[in-house]
C-alpha positions in Angstrom: -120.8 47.5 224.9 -119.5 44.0 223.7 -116.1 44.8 224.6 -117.3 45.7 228.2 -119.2 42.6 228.0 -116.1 40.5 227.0 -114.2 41.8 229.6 -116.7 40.7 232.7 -117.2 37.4 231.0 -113.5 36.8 230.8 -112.2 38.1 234.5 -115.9 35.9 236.1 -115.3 33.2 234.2 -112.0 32.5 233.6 -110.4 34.3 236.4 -113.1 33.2 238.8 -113.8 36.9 239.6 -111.9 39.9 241.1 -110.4 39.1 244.8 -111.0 41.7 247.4 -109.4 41.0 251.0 -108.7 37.5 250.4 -112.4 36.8 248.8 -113.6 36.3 245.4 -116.6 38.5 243.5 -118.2 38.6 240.5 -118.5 41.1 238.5 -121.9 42.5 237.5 -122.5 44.8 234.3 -125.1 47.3 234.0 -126.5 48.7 230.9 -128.7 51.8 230.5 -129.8 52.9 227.0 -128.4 56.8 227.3 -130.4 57.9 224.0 -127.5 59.9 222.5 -129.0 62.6 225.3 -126.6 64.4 227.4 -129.4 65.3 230.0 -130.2 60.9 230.0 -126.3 60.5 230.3 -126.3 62.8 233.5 -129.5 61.3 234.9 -128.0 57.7 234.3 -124.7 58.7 236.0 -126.7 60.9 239.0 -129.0 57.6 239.6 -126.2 55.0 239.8 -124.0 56.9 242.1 -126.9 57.9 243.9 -128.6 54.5 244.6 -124.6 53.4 245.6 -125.6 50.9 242.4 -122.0 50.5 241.0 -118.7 51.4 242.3 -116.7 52.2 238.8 -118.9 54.3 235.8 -118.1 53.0 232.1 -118.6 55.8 229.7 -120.2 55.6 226.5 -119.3 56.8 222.8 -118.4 60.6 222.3 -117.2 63.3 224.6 -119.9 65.6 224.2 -121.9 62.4 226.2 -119.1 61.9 228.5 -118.3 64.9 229.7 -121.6 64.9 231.5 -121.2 61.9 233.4 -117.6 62.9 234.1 -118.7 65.7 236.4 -120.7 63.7 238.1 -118.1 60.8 238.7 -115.8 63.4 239.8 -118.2 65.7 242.1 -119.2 62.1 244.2 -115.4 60.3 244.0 -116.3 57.8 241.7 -113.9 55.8 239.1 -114.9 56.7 235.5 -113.5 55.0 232.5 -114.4 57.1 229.3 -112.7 54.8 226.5 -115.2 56.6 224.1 -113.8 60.3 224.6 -110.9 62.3 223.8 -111.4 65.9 224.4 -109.5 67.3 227.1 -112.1 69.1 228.7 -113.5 65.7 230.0 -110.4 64.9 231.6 -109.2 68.5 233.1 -109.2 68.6 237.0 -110.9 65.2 237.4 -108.6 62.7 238.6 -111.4 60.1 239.1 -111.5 59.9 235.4 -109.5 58.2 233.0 -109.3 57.4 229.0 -107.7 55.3 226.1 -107.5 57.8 223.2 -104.6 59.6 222.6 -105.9 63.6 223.2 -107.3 65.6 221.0 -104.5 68.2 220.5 -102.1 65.2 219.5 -104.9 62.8 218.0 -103.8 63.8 214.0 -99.8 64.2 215.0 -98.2 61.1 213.2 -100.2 61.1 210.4 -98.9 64.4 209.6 -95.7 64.6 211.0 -95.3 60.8 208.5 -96.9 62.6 205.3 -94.7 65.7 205.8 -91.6 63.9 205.8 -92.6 62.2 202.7 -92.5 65.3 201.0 -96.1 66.6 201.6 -96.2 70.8 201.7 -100.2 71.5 201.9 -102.8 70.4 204.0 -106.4 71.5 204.3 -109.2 70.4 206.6 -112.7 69.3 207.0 -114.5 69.1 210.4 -118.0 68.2 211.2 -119.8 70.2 214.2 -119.0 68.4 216.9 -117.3 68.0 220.0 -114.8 65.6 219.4 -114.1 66.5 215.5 -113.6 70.0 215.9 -111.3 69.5 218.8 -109.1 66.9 216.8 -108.8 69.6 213.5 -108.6 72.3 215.6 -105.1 71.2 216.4 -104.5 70.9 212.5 -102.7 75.0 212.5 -100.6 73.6 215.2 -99.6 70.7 213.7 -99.0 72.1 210.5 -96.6 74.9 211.6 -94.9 72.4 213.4 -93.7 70.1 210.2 -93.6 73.1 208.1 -96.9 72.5 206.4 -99.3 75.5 204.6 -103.2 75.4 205.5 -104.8 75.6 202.4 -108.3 76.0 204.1 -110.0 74.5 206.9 -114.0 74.1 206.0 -116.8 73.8 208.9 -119.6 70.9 207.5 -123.2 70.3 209.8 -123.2 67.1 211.4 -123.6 64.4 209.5 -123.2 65.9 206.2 -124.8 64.4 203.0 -122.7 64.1 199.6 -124.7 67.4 198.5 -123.0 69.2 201.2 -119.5 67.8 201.0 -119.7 68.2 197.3 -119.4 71.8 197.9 -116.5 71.6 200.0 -114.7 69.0 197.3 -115.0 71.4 194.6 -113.4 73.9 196.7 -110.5 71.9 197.4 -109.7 70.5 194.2 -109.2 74.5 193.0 -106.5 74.4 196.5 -104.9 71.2 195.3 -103.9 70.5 198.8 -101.5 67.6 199.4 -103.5 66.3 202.7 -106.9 66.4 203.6 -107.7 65.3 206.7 -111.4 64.6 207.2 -112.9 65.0 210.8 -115.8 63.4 210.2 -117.8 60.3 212.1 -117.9 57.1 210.0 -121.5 58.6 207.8 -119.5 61.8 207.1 -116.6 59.6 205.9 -117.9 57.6 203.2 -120.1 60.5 202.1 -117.0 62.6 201.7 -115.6 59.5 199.9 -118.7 59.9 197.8 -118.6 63.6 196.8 -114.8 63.3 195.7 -115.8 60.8 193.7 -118.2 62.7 192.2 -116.2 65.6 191.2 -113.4 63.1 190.3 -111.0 65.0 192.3 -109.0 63.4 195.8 -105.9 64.6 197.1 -102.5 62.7 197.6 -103.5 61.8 200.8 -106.6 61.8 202.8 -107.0 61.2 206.5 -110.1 60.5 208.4 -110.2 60.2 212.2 -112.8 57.6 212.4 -113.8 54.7 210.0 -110.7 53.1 208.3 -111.0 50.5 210.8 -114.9 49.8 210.4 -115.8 46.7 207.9 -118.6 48.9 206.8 -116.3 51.7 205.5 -115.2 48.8 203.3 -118.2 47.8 202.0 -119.5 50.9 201.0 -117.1 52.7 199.5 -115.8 49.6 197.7 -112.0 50.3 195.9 -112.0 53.6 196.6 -111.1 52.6 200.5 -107.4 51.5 199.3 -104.9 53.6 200.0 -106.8 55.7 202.6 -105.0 56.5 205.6 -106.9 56.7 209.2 -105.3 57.2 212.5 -103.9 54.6 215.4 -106.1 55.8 218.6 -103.2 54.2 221.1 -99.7 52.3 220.8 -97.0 52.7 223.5 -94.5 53.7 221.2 -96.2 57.1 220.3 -94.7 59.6 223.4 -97.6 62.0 222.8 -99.3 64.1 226.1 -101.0 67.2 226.9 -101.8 68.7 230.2 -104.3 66.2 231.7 -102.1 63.0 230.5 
């Protein structure tokens, strides 16, 4: 949201607005609380096309939201930017709507294709039940083949899962010994995970999350243990990654 505030500050004050057939307009940012509801995030996106109350539909954070407001940006020709999503579904057969995350299938593809040519021959996985994070480490097999990695295991946690939980899944994985682990987790899942490996002082060579590195509060609350940790770059024009909707 402050990012999409910045952004209409920036082009109405500094550039004086956006110029349409020779005259200037400001632009005007509305903001509806969706509830983390995917029935609110349809009703939001219904009302707004409906009342012709804005011509271009920001998405919010996670696909599983998105996707809802996708179909209806789509079904009534309206411009949606989803900077908050990445699974492919969101994006198939909707030309109206458009991202900035690398996709799914490809999201975890440097990280490993780097750690395997560093010498790395085992990988497991750890994916919380959700859209997005399942989608990222279901590409894991894939990617794994592909750099001539083994799967160790690839373990299914509830969403948001406490250090109880993960503590389970840690024990399990220090018996595997993997090289990689590469966590599919939202930023609670990620220090909790950071958490239960401490707990039963076990961590692998290298461990991946898709979310969090980047987050001050990751930091914070893990303390030390956040050095070394590797996360993953959600766009740079140098990485020639696409699937079949990009």
């Amino acid at each position: 949201l402050v990012s999409f505030q910045l952004m209409v500050d920036y082009v109405n004050r500094v550039r004086c607005g956006i110029s349409l057939n020779g005259d200037q307009h400001a632009l005007q940012l509305l903001t509806f609380d969706d509830q983390s509801s995917a029935t609110w995030t349809a009703a939001i996106a219904r009302q707004l096309v409906g009342n012709q109350m804005a011509d271009i539909l920001l998405g919010g954070y996670a696909s599983s939201l998105t996707t809802h407001m996708a179909k209806v940006a789509n079904d009534s020709s309206k411009l949606l930017m989803a900077p908050g999503a990445a699974s492919t579904s969101v994006f198939a057969n909707r030309n109206s709507v458009f991202g900035t995350f690398p996709p799914t299938a490809k999201y975890l593809a440097q990280a490993v294709e780097g750690l395997a040519s560093a010498g790395a021959k085992t990988m497991a996985t750890i994916y919380e039940d959700a859209s997005f994070t399942s989608g990222v480490c279901s590409a894991a097999p894939d990617l794994a083949n592909t750099n001539g990695l083994d799967i160790t295991s690839a373990q299914k946690v509830s969403a948001s899962p406490d250090v109880e939980s993960l503590e389970i899944v840690a024990k399990k994985l220090s018996g595997e010994n993997p090289d990689i682990v590469v966590t599919c987790v939202y930023d609670g899942g990620c220090v909790n995970w950071m958490k239960a490996m401490r707990n039963v002082n076990w961590s692998p060579k290298a461990q991946v999350f898709t979310v969090c590195v980047g987050l001050q509060t990751f930091g914070e609350s893990v303390g030390s243990d956040a050095e070394y940790i590797f996360g993953v770059t959600p766009w740079d024009s140098s990485l020639k990654i696409q699937d079949k909707v990009t």
